[in-house]
N, C-alpha and C positions, 0 to 999 in steps of 0.2 A: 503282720502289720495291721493296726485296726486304724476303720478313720473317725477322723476328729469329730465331734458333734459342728451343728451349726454356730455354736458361740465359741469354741476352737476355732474354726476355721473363721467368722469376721474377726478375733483376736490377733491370727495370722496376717492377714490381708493387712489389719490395721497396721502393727511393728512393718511390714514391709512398707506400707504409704511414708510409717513414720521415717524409712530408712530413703525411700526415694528426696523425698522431699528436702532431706539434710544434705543430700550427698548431690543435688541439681542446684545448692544455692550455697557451699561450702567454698569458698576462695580457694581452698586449696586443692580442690578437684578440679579437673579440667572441663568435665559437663558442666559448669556453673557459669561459662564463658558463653553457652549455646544461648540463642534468643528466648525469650519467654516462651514464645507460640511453640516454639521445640521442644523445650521444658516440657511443659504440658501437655506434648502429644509423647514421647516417647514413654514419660511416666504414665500416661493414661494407656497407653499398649500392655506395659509390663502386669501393669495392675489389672487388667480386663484378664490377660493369659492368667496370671495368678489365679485369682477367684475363679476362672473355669475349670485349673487344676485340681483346685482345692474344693471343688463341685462334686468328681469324679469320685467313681466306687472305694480306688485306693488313694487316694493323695498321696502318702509319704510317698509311693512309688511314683505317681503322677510328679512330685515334684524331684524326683530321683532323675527321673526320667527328661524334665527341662532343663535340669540343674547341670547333670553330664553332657548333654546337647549342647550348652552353650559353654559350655568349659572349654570343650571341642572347638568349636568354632573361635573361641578366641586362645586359646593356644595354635590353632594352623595358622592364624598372622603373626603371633607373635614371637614363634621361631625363626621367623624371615625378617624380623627388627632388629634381632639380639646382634649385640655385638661381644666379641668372645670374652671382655671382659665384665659382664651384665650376665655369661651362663650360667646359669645357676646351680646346675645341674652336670653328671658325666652324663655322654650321651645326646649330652644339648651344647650344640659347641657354637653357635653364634658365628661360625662361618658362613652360613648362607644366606646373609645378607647382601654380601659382594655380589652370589649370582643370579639378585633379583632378574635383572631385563633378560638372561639365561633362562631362566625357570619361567618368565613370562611367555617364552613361545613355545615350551613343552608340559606345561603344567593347564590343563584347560580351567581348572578355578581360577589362576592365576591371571592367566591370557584374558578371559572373562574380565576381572574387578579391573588390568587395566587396558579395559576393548577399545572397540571402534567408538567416537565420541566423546572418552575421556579427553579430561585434557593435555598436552602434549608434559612428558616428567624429562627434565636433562637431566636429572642427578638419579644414583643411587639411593641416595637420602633421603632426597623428596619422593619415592615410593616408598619408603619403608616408613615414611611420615605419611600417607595418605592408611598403608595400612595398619598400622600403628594406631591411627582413628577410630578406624574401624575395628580394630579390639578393643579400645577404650568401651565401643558401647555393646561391643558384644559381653565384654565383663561386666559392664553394670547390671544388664542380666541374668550373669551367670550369682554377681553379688546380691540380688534380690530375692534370686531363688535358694540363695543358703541364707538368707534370713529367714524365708519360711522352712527349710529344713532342719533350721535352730529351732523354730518357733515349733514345730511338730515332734520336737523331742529324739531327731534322727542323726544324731550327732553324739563325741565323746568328748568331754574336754579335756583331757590327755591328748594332747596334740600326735603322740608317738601313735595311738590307737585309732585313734579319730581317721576318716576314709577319702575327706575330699582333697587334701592338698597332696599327698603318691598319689591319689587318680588323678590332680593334675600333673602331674611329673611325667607320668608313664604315658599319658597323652601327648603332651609334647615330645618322647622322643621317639613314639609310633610316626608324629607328624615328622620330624626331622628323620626317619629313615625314609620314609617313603618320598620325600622331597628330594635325600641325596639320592636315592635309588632313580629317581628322573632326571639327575642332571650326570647319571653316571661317575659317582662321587662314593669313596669307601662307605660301608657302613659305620654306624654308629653305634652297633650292635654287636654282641659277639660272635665267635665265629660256628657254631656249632650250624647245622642247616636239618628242619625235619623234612615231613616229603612237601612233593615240587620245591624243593629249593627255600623254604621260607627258612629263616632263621628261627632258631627256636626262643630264643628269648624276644624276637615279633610275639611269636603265640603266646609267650607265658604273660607279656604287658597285655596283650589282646585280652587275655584273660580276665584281668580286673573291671572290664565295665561291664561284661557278661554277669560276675558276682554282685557286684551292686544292681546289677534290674532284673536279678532274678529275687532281688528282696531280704537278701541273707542281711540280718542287723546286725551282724559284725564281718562286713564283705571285706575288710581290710587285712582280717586276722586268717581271716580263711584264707585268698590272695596268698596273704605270706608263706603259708604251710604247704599252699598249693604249688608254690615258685620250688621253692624246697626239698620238696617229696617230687617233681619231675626232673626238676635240671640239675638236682645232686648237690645243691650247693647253700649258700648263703643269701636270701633277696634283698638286693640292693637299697632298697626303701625300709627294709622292716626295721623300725625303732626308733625312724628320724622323724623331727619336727620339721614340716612343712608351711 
């Protein structure tokens, strides 16, 4: 990976202002409904992380590295919204919506977002609406930072090749095991087990965000071969448009 010169990287920064800016005042996004003073602090956050990443030795990687962070963070809510007809995925079954106020006293992220102080939720709904928010703006920066990933040329447009949308797949159903795995709930995984007990197909999804921040520009392809060549078989992702 090489990094951008300084008039790359303000061209970056700039297509990302031009994306924030459309997508805070676009009626049919939900961030367009936030007050102004919001507006303009939440896009002046994104935009400051930006240009510090796009600062650094490596960018692409720099932004590899923000871009999978927040993917993260908002696929762990948005497996606890889904309802089974919305899954989109095997793997992701939109059952554990039911056992939010469950998962709220065994899960301490969970327990956490609805602690001491929040305000009082009687529905299932209205939690999975509160955190449902809260991935709306975790995606906004997860979608800021694949504009600067487009914009640095880190991307395929063959959707089938391309690495962000199976690494968001294989995130959410890292997140959906480990959620039913605390509520004492089947896997969603198959059944094979390596040592301590983890399931082997845990490690081979684990695997995927290890290839992309170790820099490989085609961490998808690799991923595939690498699913393949351990667990003997076919990878569930390889070939599909995300």
């Amino acid at each position: 990976m090489h990094p951008p010169g300084d008039g790359q990287a303000r061209a970056v920064a700039a297509q990302v202002r031009q994306f924030l800016d459309f997508i805070v005042n676009e009626p049919s996004e939900e961030l367009s409904a936030i007050t102004g003073g919001n507006k303009r602090k939440i896009v002046g956050e994104i935009l400051s992380d930006v240009a510090e990443n796009l600062a650094r030795p490596d960018p692409v990687l720099s932004v590899r590295r923000r871009l999978t962070n927040y993917v993260t963070l908002t696929v762990q809510d948005e497996v606890l919204t889904l309802t089974p007809e919305e899954a989109p995925f095997p793997g992701i079954n939109g059952t554990l919506r039911l056992r939010l106020p469950e998962l709220a006293s065994v899960n301490p992220r969970v327990r956490e977002f609805f602690g001491v102080g929040s305000p009082r939720l009687d529905s299932v709904d209205q939690m999975a609406e509160r955190l449902r928010a809260r991935s709306v703006v975790f995606n906004l920066w997860a979608r800021a930072y694949n504009v600067a990933r487009i914009e640095l040329g880190d991307w395929d447009r063959d959707k089938r090749r391309d690495w962000l949308g199976p690494f968001r797949i294989a995130q959410a159903i890292l997140c959906e095991f480990a959620y039913r795995r605390d509520l004492g709930m089947p896997s969603n995984l198959g059944p094979g087990t390596g040592p301590r007990g983890v399931p082997v197909e845990f490690m081979a999804y684990a695997e995927f965000e290890k290839m992309v921040l170790e820099g490989h520009r085609g961490p998808r392809s690799l991923w595939e071969e690498r699913w393949e060549n351990e667990l003997k078989g076919p990878c569930p992702l390889k070939g599909r448009e995300f």
